[in-house]
C-alpha positions as CSV (number, residue, x, y, z in Angstrom):
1,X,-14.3,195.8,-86.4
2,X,-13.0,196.5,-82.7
3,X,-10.2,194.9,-83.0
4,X,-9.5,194.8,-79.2
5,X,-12.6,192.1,-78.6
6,X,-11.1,190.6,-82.2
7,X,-9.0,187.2,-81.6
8,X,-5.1,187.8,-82.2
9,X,-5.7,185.4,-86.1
10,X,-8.8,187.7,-86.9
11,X,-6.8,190.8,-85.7
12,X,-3.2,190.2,-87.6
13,X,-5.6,189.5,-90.6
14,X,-6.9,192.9,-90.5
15,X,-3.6,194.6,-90.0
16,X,-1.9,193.0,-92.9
17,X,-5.3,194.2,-95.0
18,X,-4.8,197.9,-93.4
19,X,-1.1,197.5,-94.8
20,X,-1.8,196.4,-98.2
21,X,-4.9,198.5,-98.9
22,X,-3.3,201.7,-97.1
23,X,0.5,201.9,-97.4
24,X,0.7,205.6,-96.9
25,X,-0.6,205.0,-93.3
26,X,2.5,202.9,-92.1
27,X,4.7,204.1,-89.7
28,X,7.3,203.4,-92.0
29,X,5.7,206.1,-95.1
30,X,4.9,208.5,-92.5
31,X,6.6,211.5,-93.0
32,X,7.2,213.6,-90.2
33,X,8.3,217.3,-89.0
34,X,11.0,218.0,-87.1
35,X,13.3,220.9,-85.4
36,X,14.5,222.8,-88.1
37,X,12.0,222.9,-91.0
38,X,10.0,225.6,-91.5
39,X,7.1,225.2,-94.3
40,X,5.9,228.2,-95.7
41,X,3.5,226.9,-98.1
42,X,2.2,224.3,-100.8
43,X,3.4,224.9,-104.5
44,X,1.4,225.6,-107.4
45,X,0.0,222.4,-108.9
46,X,2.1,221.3,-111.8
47,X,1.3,222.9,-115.5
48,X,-0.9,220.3,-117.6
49,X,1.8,218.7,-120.0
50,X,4.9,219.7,-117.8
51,X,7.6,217.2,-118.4
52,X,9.3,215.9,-115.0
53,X,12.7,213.6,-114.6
54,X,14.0,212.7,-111.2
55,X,17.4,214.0,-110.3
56,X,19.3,211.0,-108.9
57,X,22.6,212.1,-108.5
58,X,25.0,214.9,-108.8
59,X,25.1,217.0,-112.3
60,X,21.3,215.7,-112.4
61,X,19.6,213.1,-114.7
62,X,22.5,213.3,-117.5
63,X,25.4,214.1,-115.8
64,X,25.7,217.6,-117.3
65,X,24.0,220.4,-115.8
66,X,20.7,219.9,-117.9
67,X,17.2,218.7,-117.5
68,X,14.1,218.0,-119.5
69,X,11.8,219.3,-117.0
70,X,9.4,222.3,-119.1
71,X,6.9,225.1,-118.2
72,X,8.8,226.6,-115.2
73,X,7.9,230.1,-113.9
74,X,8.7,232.7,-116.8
75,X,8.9,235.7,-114.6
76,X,10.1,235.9,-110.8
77,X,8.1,238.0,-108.1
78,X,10.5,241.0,-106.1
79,X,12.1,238.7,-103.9
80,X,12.5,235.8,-105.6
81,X,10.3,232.8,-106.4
82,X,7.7,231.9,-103.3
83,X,9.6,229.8,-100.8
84,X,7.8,226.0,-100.3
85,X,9.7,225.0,-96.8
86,X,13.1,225.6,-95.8
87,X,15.5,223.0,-93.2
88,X,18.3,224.0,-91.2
89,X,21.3,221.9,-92.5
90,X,24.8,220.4,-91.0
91,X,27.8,220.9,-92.9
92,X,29.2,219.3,-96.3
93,X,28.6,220.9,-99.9
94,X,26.2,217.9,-101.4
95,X,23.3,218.6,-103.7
96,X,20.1,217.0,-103.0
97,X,18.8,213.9,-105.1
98,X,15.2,213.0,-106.3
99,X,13.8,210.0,-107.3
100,X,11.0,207.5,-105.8
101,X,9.1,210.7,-104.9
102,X,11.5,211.2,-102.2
103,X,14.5,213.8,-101.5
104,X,18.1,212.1,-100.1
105,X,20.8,214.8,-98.6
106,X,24.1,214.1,-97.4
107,X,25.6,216.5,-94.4
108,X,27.3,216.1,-91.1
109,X,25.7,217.0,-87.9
110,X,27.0,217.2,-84.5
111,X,29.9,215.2,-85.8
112,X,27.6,212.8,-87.3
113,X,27.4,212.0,-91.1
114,X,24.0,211.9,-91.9
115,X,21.6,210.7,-94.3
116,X,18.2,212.2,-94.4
117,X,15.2,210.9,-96.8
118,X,12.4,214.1,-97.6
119,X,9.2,214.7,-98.7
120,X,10.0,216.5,-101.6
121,X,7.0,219.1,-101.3
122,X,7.3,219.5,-97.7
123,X,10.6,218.8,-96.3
124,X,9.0,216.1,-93.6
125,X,11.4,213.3,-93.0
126,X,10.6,209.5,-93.6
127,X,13.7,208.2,-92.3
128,X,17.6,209.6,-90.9
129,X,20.6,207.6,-91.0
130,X,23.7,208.6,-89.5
131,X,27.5,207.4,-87.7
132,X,30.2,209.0,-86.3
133,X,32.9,210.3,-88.7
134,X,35.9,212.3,-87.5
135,X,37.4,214.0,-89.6
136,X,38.9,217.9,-88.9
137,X,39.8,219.9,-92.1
138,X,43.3,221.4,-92.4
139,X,42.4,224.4,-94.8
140,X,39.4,225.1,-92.5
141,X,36.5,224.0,-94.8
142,X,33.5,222.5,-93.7
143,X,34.4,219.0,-92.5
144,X,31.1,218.0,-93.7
145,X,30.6,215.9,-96.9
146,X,32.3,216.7,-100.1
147,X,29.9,213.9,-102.4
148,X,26.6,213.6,-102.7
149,X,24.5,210.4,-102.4
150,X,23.0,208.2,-105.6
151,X,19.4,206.8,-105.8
152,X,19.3,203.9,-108.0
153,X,16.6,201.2,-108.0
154,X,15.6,201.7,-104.4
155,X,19.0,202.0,-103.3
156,X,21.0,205.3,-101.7
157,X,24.8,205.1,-102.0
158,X,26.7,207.8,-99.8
159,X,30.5,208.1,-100.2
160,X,31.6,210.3,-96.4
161,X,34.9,212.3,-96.3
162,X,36.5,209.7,-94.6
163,X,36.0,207.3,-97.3
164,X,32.9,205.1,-95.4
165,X,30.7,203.9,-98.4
166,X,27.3,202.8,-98.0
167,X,24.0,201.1,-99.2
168,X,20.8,202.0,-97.9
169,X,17.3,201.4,-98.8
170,X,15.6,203.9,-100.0
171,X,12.3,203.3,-98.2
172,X,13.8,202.4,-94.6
173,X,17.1,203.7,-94.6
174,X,18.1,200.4,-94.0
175,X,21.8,199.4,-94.6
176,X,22.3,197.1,-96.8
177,X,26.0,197.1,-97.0
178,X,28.8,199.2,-96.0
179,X,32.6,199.6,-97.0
180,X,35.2,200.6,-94.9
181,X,37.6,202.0,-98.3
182,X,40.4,203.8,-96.0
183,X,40.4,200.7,-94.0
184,X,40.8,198.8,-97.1
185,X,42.8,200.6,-99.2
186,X,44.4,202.8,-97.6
187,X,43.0,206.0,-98.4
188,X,44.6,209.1,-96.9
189,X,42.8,212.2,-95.7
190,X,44.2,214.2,-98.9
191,X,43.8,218.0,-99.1
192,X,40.2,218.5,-98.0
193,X,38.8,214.8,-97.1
194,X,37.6,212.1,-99.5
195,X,35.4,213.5,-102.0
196,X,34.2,211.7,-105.5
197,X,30.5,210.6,-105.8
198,X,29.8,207.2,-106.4
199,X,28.5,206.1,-109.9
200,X,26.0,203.7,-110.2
201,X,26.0,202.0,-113.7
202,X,24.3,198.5,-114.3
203,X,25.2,196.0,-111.6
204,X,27.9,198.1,-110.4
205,X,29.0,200.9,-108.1
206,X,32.5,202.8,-109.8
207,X,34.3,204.5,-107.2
208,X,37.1,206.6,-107.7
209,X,39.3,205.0,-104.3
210,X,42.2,206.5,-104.2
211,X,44.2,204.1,-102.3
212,X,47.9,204.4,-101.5
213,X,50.8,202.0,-102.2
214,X,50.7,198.9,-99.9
215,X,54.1,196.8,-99.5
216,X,55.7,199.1,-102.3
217,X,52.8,198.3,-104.8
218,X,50.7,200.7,-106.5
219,X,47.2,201.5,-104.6
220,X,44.1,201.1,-106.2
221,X,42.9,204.1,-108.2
222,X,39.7,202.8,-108.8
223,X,37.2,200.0,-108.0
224,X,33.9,198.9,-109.0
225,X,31.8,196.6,-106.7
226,X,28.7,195.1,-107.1
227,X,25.6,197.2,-106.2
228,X,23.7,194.6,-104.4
229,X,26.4,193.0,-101.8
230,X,29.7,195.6,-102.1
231,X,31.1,192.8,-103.7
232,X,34.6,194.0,-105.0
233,X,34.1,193.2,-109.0
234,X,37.7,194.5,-110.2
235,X,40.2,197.0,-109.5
236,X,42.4,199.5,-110.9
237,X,45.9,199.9,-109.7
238,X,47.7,203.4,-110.7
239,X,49.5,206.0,-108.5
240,X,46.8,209.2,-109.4
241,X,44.6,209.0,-106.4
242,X,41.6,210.2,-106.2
243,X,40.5,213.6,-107.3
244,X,36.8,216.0,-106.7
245,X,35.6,215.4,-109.7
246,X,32.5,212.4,-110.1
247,X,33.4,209.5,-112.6
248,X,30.7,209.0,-115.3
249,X,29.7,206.3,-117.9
250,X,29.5,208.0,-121.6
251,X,29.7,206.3,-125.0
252,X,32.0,207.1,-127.2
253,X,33.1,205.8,-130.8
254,X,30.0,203.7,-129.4
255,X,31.3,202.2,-126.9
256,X,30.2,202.8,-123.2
257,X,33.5,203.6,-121.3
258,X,34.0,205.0,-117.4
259,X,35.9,208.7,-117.8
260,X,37.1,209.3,-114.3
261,X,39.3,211.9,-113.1
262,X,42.1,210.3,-111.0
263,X,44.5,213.5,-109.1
264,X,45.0,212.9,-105.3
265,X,47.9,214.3,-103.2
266,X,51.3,213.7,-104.5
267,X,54.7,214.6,-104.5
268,X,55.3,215.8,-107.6
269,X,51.3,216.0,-108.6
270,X,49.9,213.9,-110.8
271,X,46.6,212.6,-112.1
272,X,44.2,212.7,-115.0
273,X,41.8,211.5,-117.1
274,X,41.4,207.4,-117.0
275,X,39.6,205.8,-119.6
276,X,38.2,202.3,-118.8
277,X,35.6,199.6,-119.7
278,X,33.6,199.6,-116.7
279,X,32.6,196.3,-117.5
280,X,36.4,195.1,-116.6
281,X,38.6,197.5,-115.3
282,X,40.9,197.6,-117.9
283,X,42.0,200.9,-119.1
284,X,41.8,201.8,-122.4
285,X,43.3,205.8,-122.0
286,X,45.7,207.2,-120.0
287,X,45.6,211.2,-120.1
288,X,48.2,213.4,-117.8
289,X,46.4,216.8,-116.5
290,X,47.4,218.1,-113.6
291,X,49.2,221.4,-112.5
292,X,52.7,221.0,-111.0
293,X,51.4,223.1,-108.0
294,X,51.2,220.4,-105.2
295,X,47.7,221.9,-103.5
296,X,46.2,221.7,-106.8
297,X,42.8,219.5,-106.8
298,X,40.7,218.7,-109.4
299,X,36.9,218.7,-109.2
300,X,35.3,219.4,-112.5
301,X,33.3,216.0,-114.5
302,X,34.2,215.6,-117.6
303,X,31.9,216.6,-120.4
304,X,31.2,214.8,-123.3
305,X,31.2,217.3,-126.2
306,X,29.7,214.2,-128.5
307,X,30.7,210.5,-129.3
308,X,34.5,211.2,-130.0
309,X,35.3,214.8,-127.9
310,X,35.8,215.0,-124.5
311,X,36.7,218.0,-122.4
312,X,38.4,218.3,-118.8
313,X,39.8,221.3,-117.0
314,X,41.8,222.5,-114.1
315,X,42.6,225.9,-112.7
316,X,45.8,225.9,-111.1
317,X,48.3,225.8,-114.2
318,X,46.8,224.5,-117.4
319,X,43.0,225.3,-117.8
320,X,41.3,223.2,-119.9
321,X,41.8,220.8,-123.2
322,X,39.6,218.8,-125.7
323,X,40.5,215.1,-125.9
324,X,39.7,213.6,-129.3
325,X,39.3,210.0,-129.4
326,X,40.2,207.6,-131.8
327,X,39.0,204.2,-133.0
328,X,40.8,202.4,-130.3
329,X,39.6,204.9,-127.5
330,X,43.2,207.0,-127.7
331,X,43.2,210.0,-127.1
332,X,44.6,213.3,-128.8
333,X,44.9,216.6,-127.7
334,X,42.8,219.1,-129.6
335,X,43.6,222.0,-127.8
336,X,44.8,223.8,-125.2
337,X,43.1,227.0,-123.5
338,X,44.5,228.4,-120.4
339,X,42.3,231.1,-119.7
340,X,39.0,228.6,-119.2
341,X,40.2,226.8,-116.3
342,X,37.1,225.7,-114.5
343,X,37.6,225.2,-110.7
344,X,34.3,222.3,-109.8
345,X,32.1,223.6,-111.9
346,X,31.3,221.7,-115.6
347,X,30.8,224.2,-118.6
348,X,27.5,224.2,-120.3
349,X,27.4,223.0,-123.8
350,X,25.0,224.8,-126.1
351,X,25.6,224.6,-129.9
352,X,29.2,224.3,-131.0
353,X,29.9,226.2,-127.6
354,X,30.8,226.2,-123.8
355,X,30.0,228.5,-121.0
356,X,31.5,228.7,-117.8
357,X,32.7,230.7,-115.2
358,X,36.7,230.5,-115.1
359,X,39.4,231.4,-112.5
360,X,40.9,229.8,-109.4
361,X,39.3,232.8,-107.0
362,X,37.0,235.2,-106.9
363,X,38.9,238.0,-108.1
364,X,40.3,236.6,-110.9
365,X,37.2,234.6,-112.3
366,X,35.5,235.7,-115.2
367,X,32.0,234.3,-117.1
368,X,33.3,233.2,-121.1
369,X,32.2,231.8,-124.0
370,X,34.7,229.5,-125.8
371,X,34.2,227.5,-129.8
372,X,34.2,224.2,-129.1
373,X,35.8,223.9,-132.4
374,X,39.2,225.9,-131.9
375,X,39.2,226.5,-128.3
376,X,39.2,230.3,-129.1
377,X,37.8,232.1,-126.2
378,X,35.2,234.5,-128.1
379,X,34.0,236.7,-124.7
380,X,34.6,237.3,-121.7
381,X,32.2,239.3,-118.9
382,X,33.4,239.8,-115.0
383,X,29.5,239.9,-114.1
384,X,29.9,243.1,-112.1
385,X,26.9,245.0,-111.2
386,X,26.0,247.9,-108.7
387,X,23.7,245.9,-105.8
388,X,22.3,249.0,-103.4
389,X,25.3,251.0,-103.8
390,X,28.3,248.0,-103.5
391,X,29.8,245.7,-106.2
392,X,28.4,242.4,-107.1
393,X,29.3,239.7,-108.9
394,X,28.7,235.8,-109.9
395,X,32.4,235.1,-109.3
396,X,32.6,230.8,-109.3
397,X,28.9,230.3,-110.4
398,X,27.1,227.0,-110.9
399,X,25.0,226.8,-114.5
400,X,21.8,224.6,-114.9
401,X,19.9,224.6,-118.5
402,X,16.1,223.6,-118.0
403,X,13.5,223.6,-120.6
404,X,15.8,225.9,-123.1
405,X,16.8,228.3,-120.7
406,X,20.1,228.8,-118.4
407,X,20.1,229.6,-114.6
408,X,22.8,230.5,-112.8
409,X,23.6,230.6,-108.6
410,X,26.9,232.7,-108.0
411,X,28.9,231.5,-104.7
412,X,27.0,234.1,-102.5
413,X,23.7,233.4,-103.0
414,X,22.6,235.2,-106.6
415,X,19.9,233.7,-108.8
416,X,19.7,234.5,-112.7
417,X,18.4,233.5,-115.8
418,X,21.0,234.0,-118.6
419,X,20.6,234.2,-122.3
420,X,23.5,233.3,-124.0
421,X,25.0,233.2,-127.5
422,X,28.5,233.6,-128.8
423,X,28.3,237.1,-128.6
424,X,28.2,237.4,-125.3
425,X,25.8,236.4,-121.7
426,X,22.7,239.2,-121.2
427,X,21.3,238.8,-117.8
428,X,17.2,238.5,-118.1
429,X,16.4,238.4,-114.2
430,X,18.3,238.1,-111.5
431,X,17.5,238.3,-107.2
432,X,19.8,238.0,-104.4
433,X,18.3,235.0,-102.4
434,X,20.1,235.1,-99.9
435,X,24.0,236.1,-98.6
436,X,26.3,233.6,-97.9
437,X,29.5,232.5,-98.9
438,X,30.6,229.2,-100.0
439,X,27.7,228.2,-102.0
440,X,29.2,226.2,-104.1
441,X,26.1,223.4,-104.0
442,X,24.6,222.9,-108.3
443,X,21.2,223.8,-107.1
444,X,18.7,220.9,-108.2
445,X,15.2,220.8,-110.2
446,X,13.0,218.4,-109.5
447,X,9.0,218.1,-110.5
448,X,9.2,222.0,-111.1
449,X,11.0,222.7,-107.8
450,X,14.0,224.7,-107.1
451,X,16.3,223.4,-104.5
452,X,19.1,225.3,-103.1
453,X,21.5,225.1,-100.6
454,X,23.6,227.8,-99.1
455,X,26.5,226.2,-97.1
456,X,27.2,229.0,-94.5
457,X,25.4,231.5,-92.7
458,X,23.7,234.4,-93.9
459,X,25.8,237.4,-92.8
460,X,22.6,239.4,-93.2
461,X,20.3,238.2,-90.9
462,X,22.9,235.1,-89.7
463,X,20.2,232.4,-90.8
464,X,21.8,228.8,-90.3
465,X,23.0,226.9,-93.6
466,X,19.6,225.9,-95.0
467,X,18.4,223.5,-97.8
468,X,15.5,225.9,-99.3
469,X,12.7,224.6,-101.9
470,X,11.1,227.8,-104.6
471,X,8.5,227.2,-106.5
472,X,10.1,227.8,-110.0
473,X,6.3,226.3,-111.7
474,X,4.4,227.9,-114.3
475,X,1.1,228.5,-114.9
């Protein structure tokens, strides 16, 4: 039909049948290209009988480190695994997200926070969201974002450094609704911005505020509001603040309970681990854990050992304990080991044992194995290797398990696959893929893609901070 001789009924008749029949054509599904991506090639198809989860928020699909996604590439070509498409990113430390067969990643560009929704296999954009958020850091660190955004049921949730949260639709970009937290609580800049992720559980959107006092009254600590509106549903009031570290919803003696870690700037420090029914605020646990050292953050999740352990960790002064909890969700102190003090990253939990790279630096951080049961450190490995003719190590590294085996990306830029056992980690491939600092991004797996981010330049060939896609497939 031409629809220019067509009258206007007969013609909006035919567009709404184009729309329904052929969604993929609307402007609105149309992915595009843009300055900045580079795609270097399709990947592999996926394996017949690969398993697949979508990655919707930080720590992946079960807030640990670990997917169910199977028959990924056994062996890695010199170089590394092909490159799909790379992007030239802002600033910030978020991980990309995956689900709805699109990609969401938080950064900051040109002073801009900005939200941009992917084509997972090619990097073109559907949609970019973004508003000006100023914000300078005082240690010098990226003033980018420190959180990374949520997909749930067709919704993004992004948390900026300056504590602006919002909801967008994950098809438009759309907001939905938006709240102003420092504007309503009171939240202060802390040491290095605002910087939990937003959990999305049921209804609700738990948020670790961090508000100040207001009028001589304790600010709230934490909130939940409703995931639809923003709707504030309750509020916690405590003096902790609000730490790095991402809240999460785990069951334990069978009840579902929120385990966030509360520890903003104070004088002395304080903060913790707060227990509480996310379906009404109340706190069932209290837990102190903080250094007295007043720079000292925390940014590692919990993990949940099993329905009645829990352990948390910091680095500056105390390392890292094992919470058991009792009947009434109380917790007791297990034990105590100093020397695995995990800066942001969670140990991997394999067996009756963790794994994780510990120490506050580079110089003083160390891969180890520790028994879950006695918190008895049982190896320790610095990672050191000759790399053409200089010293290389791992030094504050990100794990990820994936069908039953561990990968690891050290802060510059390293890529291995680990075997480990409590005897002790043996390296089984490793590749340099690229060399910058300050990659400190848990790379992602999504539909048998790799993504990584590196946060800085490369100081070999000064490439841009990039958001890069492998193809980590199998045959």
């Amino acid at each position: 039909m031409n629809l220019s001789k067509a009258s206007p009924k007969i013609a909006g008749l035919a567009c709404i049948l184009a729309l329904a029949f052929f969604p993929h054509r609307t402007p609105a599904q149309e992915a595009k290209t843009y300055a900045g991506l580079t795609f270097h090639g399709s990947p592999k198809p996926l394996p017949a009988g690969a398993m697949t989860e979508d990655w919707p928020h930080f720590l992946g699909p079960h807030h640990d480190a670990t997917t169910r996604e199977t028959k990924l590439l056994a062996h890695w070509p010199v170089g590394g695994p092909k490159k799909i498409w790379e992007m030239a990113t802002g600033e910030g430390y978020a991980c990309p997200v995956f689900a709805g067969g699109r990609l969401v990643y938080f950064h900051r560009i040109d002073g801009k926070e900005t939200v941009d929704c992917l084509d997972p296999e090619t990097g073109r954009r559907f949609w970019r969201f973004d508003y000006p958020a100023e914000y300078q850091d005082r240690y010098g660190f990226s003033p980018g974002p420190r959180s990374s955004a949520v997909i749930d049921d067709g919704r993004v949730y992004v948390a900026g450094v300056t504590a602006r949260l919002h909801c967008l639709d994950l098809k438009t970009g759309r907001v939905i609704w938006r709240r102003d937290l420092m504007a309503d609580y009171q939240v202060p800049q802390y040491f290095f911005g605002y910087g939990p992720t937003p959990l999305v559980w049921k209804d609700r959107v738990i948020v670790n505020v961090g508000g100040k006092a207001r009028d001589g009254v304790t600010g709230t600590c934490v909130a939940a509001f409703d995931k639809l509106t923003g709707k504030t549903l309750w509020e916690v009031e405590d003096d902790w603040g609000a730490s790095y570290a991402s809240p999460i919803v785990a069951k334990l003696r069978g009840r579902e309970v929120a385990l966030v870690i509360a520890a903003g700037e104070s004088r002395p420090s304080v903060g913790g681990l707060l227990t509480i029914d996310p379906a009404t605020g109340q706190v069932l646990d209290r837990f102190p854990w903080r250094a007295k050292v007043y720079e000292s953050v925390i940014a590692g999740t919990p993990l949940v050992v099993d329905e009645q352990r829990v352990f948390i960790s910091e680095t500056y002064e105390k390392g890292g304990t094992l919470l058991e909890f009792d009947e009434n969700l109380k917790s007791k102190q297990r034990w105590t080991q100093r020397g695995f003090g995990l800066h942001w990253m969670m140990p991997l939990q394999l067996g009756g044992h963790l794994y994780g790279f510990a120490g506050r630096n580079p110089p003083d951080t160390e891969f180890k194995g520790l028994d879950v049961a006695t918190g008895k450190i049982v190896w320790s490995d610095d990672t050191q290797f000759d790399e053409n003719g200089r010293t290389s190590s791992f030094f504050r590294a990100s794990l990820l398990q994936a069908d039953g085996r561990v990968f690891c990306l050290g802060e510059d830029g390293l890529l291995a696959e680990f075997s480990l056992t409590p005897k002790g980690a043996v390296t089984k491939q490793r590749v340099r893929l690229f060399y910058a600092t300050s990659t400190w991004t848990l790379p992602a797996l999504h539909r048998g893609l790799l993504y990584v981010v590196h946060n800085t330049r490369d100081v070999r060939d000064d490439q841009p901070p990039r958001l890069i896609c492998y193809d980590f497939r199998g045959e």
